[in-house]
DSSP file (Angstrom, degrees, kcal/mol; ACC not computed):
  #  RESIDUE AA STRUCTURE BP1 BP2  ACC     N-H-->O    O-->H-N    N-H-->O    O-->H-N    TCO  KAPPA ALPHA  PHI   PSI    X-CA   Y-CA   Z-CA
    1    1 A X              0   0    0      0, 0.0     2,-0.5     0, 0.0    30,-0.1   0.000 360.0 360.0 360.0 139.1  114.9  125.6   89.5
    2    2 A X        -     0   0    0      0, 0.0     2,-0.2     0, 0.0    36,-0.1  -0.924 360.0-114.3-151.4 174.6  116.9  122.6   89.9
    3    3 A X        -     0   0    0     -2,-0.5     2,-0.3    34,-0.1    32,-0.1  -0.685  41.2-147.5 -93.2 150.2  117.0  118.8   90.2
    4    4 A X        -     0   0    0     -2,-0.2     2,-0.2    30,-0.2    -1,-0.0  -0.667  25.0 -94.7-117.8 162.6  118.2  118.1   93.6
    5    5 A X        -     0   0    0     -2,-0.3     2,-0.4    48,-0.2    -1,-0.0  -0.606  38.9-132.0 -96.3 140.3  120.3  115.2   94.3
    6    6 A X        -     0   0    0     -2,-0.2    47,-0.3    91,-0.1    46,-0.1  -0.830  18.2-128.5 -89.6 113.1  118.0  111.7   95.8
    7    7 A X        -     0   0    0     45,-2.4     2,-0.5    -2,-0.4    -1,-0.0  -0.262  27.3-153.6 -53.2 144.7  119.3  109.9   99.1
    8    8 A X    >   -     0   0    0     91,-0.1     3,-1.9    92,-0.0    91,-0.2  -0.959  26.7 -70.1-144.8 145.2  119.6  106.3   98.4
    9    9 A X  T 3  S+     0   0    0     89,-3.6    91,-0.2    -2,-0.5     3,-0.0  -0.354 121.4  45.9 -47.1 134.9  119.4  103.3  100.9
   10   10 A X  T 3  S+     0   0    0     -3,-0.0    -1,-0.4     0, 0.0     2,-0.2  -0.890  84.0 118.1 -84.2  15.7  121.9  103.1  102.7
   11   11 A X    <   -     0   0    0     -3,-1.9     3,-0.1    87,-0.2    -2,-0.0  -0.329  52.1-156.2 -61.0 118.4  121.6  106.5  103.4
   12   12 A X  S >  S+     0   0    0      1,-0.3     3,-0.8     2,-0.2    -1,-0.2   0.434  88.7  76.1 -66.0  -8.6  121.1  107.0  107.0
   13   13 A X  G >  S+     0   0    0      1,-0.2     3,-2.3     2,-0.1    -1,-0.3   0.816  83.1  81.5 -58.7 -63.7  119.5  110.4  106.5
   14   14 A X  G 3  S+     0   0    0      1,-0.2    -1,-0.2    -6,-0.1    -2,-0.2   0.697  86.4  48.7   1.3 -45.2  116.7  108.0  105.4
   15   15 A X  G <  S+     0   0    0     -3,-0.8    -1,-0.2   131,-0.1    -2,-0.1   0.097  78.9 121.6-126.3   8.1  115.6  107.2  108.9
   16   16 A X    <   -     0   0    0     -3,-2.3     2,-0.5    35,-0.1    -3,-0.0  -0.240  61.3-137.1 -77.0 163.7  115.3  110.8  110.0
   17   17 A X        -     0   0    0    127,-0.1     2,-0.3   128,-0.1   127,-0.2  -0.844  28.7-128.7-110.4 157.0  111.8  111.6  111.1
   18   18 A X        -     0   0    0    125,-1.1     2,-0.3    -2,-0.5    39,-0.2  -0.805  10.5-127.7-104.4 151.8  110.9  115.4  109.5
   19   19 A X  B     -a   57   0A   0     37,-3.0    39,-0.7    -2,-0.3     2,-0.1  -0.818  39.0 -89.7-110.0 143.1  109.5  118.4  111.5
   20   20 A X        -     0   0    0     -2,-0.3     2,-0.1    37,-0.2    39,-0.1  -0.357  35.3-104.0 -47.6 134.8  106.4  120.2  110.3
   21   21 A X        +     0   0    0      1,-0.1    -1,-0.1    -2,-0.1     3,-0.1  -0.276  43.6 166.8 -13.9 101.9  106.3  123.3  107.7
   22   22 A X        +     0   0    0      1,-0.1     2,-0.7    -2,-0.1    -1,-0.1   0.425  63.2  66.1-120.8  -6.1  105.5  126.6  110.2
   23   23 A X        -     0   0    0      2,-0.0     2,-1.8     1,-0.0    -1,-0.1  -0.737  56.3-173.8-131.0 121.8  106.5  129.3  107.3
   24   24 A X        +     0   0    0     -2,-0.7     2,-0.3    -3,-0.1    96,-0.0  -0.678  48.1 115.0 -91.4  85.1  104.4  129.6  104.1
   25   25 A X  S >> S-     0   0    0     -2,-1.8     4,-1.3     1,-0.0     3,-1.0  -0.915  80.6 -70.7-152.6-170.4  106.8  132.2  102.1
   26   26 A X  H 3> S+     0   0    0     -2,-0.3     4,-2.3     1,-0.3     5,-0.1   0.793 125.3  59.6 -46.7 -38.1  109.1  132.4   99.0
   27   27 A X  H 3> S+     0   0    0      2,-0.2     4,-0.9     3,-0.1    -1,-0.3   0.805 111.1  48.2 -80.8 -14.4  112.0  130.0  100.1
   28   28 A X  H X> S+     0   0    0     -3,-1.0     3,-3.1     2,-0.2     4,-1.0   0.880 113.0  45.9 -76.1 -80.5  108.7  127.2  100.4
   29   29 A X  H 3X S+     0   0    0     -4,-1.3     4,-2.3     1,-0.3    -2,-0.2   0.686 115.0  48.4 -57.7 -36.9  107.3  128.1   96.8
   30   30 A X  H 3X S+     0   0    0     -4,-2.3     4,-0.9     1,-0.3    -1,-0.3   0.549 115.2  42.7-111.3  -7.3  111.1  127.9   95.5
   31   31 A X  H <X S+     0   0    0     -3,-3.1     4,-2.1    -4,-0.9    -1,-0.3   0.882 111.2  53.1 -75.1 -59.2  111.8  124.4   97.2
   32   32 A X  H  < S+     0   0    0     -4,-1.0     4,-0.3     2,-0.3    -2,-0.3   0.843 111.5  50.2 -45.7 -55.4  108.2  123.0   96.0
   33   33 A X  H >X S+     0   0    0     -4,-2.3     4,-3.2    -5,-0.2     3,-2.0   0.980 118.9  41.4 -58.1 -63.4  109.6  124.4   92.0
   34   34 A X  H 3X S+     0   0    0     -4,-0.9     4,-2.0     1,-0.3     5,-0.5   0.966 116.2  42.7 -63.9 -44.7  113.0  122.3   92.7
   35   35 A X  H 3< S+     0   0    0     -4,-2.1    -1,-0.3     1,-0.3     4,-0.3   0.555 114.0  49.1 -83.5  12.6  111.8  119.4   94.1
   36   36 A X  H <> S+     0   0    0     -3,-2.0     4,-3.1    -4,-0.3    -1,-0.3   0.640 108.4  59.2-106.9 -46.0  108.8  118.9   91.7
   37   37 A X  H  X S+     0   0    0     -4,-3.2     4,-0.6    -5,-0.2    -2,-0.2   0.721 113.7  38.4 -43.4 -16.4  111.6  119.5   89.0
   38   38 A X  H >< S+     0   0    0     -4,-2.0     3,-0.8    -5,-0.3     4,-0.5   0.864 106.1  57.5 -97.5 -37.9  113.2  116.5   90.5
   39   39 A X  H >4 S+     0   0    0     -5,-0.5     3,-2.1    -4,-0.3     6,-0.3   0.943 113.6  44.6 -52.1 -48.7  110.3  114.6   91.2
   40   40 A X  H 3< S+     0   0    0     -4,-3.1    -1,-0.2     1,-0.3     4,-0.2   0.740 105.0  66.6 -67.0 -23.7  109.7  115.0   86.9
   41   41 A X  T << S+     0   0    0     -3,-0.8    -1,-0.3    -4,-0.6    -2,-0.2   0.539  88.9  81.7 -90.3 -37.5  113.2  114.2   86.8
   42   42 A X  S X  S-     0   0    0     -3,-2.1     2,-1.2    -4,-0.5     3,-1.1  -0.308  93.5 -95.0 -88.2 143.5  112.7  110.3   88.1
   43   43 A X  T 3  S-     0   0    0      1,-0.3     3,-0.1    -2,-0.1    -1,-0.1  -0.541  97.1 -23.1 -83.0 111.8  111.8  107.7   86.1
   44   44 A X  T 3  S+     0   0    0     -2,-1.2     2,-0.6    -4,-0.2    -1,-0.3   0.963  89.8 170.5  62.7  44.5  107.9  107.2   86.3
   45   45 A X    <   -     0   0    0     -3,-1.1    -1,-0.2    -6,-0.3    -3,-0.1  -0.865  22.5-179.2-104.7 114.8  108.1  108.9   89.6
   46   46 A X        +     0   0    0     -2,-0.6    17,-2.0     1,-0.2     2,-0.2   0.405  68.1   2.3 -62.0  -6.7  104.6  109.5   90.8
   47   47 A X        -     0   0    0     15,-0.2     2,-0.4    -8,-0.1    50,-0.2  -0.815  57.6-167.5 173.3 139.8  105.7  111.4   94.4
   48   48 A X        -     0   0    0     -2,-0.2    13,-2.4    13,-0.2     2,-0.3  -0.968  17.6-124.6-145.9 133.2  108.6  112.2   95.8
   49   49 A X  B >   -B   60   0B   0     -2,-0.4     3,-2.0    11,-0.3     6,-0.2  -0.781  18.5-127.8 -30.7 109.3  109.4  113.5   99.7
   50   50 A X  G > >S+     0   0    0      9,-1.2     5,-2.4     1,-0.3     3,-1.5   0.759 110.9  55.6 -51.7 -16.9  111.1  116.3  100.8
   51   51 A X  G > 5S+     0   0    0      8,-0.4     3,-2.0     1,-0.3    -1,-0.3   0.880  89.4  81.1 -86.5 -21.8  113.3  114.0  102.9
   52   52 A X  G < 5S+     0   0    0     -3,-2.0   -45,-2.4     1,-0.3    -1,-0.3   0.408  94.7  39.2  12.7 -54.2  114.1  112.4  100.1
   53   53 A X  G < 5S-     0   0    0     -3,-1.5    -1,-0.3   -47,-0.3   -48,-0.2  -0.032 130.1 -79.3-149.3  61.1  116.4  114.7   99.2
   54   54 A X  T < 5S+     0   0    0     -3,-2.0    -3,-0.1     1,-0.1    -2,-0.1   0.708  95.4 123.4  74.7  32.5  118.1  115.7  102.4
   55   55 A X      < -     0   0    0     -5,-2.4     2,-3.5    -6,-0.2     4,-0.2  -0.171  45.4-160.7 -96.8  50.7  114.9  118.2  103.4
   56   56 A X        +     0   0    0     -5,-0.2   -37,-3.0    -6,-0.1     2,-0.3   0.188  50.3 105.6 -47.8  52.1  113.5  117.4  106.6
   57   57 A X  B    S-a   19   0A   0     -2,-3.5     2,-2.4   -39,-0.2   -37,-0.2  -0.980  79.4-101.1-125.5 144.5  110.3  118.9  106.5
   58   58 A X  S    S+     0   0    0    -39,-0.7    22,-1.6    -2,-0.3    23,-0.6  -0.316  70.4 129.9 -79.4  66.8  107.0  117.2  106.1
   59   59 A X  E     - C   0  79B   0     -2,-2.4    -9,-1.2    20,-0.2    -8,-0.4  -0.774  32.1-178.2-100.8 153.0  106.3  117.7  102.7
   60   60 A X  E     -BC  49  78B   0     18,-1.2    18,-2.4    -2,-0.3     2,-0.3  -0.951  14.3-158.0-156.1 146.1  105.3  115.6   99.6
   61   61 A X        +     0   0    0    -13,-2.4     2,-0.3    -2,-0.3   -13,-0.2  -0.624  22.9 177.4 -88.5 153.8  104.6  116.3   95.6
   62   62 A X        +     0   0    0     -2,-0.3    14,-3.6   -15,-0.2     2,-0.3  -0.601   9.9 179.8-167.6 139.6  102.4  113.5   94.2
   63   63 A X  B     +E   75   0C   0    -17,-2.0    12,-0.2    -2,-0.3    -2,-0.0  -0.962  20.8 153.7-109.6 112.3  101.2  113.7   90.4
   64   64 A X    >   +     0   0    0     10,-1.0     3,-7.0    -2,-0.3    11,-0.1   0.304  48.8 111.8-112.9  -5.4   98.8  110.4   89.0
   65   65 A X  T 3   +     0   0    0      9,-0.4     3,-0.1     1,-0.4    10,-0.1   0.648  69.0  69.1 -54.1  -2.7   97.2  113.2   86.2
   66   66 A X  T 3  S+     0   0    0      1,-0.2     2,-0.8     8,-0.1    -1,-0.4   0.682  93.1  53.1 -70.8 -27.2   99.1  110.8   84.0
   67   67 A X    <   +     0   0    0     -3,-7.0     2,-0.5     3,-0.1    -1,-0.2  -0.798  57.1 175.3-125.9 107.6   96.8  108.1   84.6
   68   68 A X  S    S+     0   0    0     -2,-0.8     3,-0.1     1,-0.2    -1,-0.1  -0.282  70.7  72.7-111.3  45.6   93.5  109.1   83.9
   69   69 A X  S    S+     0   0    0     -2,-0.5     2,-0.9     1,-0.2    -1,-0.2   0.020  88.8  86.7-137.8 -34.3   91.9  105.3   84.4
   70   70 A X  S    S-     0   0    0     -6,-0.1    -1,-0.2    -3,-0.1    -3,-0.1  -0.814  92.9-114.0-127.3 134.1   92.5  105.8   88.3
   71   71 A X        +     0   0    0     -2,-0.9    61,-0.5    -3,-0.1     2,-0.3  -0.007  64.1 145.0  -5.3  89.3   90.3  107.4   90.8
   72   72 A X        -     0   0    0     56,-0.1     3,-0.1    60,-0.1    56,-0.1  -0.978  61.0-134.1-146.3-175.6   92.9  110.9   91.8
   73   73 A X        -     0   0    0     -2,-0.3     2,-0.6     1,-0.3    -2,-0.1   0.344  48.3-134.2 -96.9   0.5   92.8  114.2   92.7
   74   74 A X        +     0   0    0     -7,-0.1   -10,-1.0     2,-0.1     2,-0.9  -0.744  68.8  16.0  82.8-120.2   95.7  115.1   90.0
   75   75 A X  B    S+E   63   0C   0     -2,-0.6     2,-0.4   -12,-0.2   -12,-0.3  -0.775  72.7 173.9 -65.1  99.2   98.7  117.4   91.3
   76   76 A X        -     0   0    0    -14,-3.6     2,-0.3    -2,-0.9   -16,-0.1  -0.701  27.0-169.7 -77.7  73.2   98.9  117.7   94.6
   77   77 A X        -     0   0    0     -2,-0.4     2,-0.6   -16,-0.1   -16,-0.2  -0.637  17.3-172.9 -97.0 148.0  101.3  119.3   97.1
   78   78 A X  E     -C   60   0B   0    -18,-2.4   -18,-1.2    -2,-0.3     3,-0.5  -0.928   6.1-171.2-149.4 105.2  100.6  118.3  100.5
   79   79 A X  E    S+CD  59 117B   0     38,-2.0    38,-2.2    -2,-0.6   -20,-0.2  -0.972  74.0   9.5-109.8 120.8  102.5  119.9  103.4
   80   80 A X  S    S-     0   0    0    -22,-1.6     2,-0.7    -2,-0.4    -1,-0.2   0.873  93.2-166.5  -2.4  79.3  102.0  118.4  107.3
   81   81 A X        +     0   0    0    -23,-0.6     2,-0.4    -3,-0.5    35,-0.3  -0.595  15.5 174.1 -26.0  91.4  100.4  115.7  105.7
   82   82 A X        -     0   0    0     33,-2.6    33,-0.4    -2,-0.7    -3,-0.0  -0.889  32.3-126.0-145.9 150.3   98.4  113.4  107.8
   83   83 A X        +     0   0    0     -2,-0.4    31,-0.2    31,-0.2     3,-0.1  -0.224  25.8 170.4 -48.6 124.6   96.0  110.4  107.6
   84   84 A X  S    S+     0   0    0     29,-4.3     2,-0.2     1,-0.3    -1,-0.2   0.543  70.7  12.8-109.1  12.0   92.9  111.0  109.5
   85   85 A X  E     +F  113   0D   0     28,-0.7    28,-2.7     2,-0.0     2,-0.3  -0.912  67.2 160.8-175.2 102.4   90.9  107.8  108.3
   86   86 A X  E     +F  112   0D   0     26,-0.2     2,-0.2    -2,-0.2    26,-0.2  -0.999   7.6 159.2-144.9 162.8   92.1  104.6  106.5
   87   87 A X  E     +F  111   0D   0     24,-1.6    24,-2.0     1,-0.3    23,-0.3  -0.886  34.3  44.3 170.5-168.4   90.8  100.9  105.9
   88   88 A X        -     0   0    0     -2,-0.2    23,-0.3    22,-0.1    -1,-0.3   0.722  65.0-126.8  36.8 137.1   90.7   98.0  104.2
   89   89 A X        +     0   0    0     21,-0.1     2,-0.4    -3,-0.1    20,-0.3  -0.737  24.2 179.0-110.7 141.0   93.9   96.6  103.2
   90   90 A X  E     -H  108   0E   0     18,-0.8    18,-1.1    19,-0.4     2,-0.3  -0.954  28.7-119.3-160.2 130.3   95.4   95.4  100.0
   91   91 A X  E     +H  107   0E   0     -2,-0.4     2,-0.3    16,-0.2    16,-0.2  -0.664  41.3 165.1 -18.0 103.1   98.9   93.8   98.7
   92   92 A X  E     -H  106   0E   0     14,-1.6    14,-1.7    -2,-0.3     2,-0.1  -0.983  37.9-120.8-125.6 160.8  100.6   96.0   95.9
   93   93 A X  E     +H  105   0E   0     -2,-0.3     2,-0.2    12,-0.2    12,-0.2  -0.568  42.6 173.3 -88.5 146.4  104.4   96.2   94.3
   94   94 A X  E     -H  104   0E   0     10,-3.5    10,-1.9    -2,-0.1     2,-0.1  -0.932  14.2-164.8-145.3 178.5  105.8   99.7   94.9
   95   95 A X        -     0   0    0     -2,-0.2     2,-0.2     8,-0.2    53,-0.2  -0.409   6.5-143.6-128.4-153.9  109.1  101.3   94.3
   96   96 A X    >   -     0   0    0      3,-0.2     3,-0.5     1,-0.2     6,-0.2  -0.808  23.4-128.9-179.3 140.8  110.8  104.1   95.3
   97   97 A X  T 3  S+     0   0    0    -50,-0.2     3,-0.4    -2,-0.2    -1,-0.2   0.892 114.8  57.8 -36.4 -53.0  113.4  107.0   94.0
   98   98 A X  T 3  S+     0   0    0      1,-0.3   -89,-3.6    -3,-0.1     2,-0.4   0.688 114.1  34.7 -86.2   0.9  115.4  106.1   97.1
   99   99 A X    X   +     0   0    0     -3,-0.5     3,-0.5   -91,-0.2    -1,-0.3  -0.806  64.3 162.4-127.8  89.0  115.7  102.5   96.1
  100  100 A X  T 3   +     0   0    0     -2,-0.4    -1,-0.1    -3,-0.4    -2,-0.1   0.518  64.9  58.4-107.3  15.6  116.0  102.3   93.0
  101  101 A X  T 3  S+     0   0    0     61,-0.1    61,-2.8    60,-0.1     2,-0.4   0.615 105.1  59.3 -78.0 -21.8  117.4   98.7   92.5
  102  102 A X  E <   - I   0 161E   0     -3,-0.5     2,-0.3    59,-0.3    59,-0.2  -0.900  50.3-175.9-132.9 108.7  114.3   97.1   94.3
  103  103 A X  E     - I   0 160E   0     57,-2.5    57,-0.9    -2,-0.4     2,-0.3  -0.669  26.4-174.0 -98.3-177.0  110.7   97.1   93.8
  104  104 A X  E     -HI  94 159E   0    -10,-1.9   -10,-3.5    -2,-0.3     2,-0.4  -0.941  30.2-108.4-170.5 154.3  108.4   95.0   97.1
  105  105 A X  E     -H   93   0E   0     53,-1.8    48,-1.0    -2,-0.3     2,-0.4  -0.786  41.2-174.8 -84.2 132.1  105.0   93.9   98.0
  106  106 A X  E     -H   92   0E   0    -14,-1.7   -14,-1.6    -2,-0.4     2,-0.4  -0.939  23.6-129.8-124.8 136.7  103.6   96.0  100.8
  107  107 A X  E     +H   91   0E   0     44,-0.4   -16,-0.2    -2,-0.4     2,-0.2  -0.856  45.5 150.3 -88.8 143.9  100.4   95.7  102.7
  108  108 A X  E     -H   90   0E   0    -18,-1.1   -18,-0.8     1,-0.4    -2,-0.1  -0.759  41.8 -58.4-155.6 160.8   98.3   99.1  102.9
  109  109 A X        -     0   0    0    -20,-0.3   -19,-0.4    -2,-0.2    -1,-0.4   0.197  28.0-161.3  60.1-172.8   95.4  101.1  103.2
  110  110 A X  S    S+     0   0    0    -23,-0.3    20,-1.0   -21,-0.2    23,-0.4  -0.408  82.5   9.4 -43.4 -75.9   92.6  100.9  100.7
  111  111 A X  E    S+FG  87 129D   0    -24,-2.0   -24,-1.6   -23,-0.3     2,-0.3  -0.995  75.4 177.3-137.7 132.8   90.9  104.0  101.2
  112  112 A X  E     -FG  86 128D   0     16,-1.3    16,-1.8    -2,-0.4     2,-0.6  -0.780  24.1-133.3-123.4 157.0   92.4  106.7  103.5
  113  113 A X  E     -FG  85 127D   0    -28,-2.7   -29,-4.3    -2,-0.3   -28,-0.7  -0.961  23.4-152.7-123.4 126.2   91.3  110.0  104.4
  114  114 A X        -     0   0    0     12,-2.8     2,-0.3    -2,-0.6   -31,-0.2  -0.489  18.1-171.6 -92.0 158.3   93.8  112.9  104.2
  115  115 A X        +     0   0    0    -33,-0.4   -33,-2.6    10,-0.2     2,-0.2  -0.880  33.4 149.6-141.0 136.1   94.1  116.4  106.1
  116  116 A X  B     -J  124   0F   0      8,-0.9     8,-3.4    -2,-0.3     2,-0.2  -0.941  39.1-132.6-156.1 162.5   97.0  118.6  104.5
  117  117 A X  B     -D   79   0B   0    -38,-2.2   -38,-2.0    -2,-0.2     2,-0.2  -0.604  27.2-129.6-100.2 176.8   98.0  122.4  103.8
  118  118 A X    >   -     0   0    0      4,-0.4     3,-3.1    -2,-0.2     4,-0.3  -0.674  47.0 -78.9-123.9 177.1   99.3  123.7  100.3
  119  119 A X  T 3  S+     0   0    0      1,-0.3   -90,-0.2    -2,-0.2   -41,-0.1   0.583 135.8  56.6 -70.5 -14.8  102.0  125.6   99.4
  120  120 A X  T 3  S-     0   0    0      2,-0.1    -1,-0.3   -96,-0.0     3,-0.1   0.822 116.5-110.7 -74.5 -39.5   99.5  128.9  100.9
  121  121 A X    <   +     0   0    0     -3,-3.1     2,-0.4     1,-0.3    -2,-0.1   0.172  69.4 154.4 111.0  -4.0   99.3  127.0  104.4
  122  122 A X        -     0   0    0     -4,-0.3    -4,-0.4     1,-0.1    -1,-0.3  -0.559  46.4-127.1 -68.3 111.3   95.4  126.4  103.4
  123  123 A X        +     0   0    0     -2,-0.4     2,-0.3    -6,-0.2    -6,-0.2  -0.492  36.0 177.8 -93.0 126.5   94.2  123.4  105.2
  124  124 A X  B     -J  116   0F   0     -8,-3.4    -8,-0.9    -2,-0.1     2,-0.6  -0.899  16.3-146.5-140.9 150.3   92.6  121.1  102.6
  125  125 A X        -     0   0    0     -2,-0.3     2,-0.3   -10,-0.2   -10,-0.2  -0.917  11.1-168.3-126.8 128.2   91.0  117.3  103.0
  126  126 A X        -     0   0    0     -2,-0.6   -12,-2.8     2,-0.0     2,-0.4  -0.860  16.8-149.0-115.2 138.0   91.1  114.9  100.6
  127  127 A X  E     +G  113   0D   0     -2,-0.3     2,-0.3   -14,-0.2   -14,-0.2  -0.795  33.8 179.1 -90.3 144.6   89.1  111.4  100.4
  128  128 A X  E     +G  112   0D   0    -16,-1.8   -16,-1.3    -2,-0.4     2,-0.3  -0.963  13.7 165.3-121.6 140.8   91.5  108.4   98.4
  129  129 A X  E >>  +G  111   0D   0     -2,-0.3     3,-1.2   -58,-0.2     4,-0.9  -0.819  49.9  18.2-128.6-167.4   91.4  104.9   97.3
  130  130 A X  H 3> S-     0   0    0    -20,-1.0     4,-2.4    -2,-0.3     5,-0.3   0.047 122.2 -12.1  61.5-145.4   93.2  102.6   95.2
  131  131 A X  H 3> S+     0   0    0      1,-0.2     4,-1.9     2,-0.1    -1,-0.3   0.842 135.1  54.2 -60.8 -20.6   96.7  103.5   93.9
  132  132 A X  H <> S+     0   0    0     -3,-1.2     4,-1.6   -61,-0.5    -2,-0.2   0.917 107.6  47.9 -65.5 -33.0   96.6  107.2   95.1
  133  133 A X  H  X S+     0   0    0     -4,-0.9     4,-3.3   -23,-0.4    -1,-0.2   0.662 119.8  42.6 -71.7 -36.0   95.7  106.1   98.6
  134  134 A X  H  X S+     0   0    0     -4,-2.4     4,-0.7    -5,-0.3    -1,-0.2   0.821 115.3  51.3 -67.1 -39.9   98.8  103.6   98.0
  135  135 A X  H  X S+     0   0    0     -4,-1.9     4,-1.3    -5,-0.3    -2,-0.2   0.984 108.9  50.3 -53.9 -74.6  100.7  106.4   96.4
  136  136 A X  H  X S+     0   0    0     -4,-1.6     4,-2.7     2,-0.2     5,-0.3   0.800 109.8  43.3 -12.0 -84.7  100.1  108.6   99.2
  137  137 A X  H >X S+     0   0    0     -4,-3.3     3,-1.9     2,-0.2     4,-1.4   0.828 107.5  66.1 -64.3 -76.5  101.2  106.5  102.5
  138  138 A X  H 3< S+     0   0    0     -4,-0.7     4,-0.3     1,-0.3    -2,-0.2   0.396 115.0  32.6  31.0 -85.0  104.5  105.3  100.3
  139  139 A X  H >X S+     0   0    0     -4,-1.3     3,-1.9     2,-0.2     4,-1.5   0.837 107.8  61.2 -51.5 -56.9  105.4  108.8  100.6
  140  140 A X  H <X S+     0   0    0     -4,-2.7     4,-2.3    -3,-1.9    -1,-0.2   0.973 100.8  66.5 -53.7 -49.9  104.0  109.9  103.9
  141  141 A X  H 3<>S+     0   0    0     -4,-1.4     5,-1.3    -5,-0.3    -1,-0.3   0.715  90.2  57.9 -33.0 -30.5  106.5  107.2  105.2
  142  142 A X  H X45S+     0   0    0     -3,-1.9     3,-5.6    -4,-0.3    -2,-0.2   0.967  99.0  59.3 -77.0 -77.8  109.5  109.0  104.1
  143  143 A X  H 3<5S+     0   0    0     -4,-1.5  -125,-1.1     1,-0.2    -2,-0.2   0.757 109.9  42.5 -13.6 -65.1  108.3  111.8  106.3
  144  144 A X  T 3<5S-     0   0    0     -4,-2.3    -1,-0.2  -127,-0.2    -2,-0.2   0.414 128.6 -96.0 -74.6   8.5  108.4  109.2  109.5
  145  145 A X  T < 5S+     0   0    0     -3,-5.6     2,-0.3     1,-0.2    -3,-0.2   0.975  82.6 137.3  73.2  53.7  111.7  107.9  108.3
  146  146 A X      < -     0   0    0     -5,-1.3    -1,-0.2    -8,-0.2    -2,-0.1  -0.932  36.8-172.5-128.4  73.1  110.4  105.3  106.7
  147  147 A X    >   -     0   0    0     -2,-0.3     3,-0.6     1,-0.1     4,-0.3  -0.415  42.3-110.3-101.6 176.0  111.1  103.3  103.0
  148  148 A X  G >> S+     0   0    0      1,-0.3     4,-2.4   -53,-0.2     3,-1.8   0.759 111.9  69.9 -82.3  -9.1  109.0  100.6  101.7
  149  149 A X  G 34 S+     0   0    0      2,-0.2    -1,-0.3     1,-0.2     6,-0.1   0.325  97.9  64.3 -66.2  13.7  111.8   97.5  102.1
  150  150 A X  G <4 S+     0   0    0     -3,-0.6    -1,-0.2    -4,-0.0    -2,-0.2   0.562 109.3  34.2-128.5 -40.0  110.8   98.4  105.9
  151  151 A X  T <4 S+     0   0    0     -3,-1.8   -44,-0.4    -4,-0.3    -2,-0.2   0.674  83.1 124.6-105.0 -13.9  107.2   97.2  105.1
  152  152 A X     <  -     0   0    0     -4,-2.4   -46,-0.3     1,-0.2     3,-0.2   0.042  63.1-131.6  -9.0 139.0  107.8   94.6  102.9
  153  153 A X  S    S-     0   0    0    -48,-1.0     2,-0.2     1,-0.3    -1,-0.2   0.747  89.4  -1.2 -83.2 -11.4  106.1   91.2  104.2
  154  154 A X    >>  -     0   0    0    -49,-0.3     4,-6.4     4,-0.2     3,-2.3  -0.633  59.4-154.1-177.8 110.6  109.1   89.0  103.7
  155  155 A X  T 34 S+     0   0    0      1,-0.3    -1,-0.1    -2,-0.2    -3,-0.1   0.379  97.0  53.7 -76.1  -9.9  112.1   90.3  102.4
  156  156 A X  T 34 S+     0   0    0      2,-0.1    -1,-0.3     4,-0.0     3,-0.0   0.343 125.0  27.6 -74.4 -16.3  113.2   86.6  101.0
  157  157 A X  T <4 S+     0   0    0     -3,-2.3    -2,-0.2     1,-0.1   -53,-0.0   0.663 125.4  45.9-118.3 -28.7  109.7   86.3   99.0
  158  158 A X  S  < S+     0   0    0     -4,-6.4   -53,-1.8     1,-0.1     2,-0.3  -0.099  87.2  80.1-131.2  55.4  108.8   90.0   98.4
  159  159 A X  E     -I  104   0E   0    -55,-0.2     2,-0.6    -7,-0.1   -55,-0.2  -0.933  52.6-177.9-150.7 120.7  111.4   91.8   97.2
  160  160 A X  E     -I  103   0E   0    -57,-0.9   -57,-2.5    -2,-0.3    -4,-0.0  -0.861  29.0 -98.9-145.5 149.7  112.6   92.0   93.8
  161  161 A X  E     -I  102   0E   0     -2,-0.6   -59,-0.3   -59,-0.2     3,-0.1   0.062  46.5-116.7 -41.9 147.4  115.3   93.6   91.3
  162  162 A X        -     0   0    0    -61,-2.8     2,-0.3     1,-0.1   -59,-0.2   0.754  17.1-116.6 -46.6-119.5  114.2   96.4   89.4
  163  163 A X        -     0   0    0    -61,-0.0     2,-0.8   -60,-0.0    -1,-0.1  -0.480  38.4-116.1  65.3 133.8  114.0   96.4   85.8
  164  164 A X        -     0   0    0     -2,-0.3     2,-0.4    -3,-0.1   -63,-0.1  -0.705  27.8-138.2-112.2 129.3  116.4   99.0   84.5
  165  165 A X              0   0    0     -2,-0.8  -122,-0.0     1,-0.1    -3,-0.0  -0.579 360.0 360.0 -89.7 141.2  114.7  102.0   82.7
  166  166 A X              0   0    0     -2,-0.4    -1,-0.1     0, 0.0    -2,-0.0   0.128 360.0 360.0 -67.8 360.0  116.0  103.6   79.5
């Protein structure tokens, strides 16, 4: 396994859209080790995107089993992700690996309903709300070439420096 190096705005690999995941075989399981090793790697990083680090395929890792006060499904990996179901809407700060100077306020989602495969290709549906649901599009964004400074509501009011982790 190894930690793979993170694109970071400005990269312009950033904006690349990723193609779905058509082979479920050893060189998947052995990308899914590194790039969860990387994921573990990030400070406080709950999910990380295969594009992320210069994969274009629609993959994503997300972990909450840490926070065992919110509503998740625990480890996930979730390969051709996609929303089949969301609503209500809600304000929350998010961050991001690939920006790591910058947290922002973002509108999404509430509660979404997911369709994804796992690392077997086994088509699996998941119900979400709260942060996972938050967690969850963050990430699925990457996929569509996408970061969250992109959704920000106003990039003068709702965007702010980082904190710097230890």
């Amino acid at each position: 396994m190894a930690i793979l190096d993170i694109l970071k705005l400005p990269d312009p690999r950033l904006k690349q859209v990723s193609e779905p995941v058509d082979s479920f075989d050893q060189s998947l399981r052995d990308f899914l080790a590194d790039l969860e090793e990387t994921r573990l790697a990030g400070p406080g990083a709950v999910g990380i995107a295969a594009p992320q680090v210069a994969h274009f395929r629609r993959i994503v890792i997300l972990d909450l089993s840490s926070r065992p006060k919110t509503p998740n499904h625990g480890h996930l990996v979730l390969i051709n992700p996609e929303i089949t179901h969301w609503e209500g809407f809600a304000m929350g700060r998010e961050g991001c690996l690939s920006v790591p100077d910058y947290t922002g306020n973002v509108i999404r989602a509430t509660q979404i309903r997911l369709k994804a495969q796992d690392a077997d290709g086994v088509e699996h549906q998941y119900e979400m709300e709260g942060f996972e649901a938050r967690a969850v599009q963050h990430e699925l964004d990457h996929l569509d070439g996408l970061l969250f400074v992109d959704r920000v509501v106003s990039r003068r009011t709702d965007l702010y420096r980082r904190k710097v982790y230890k």
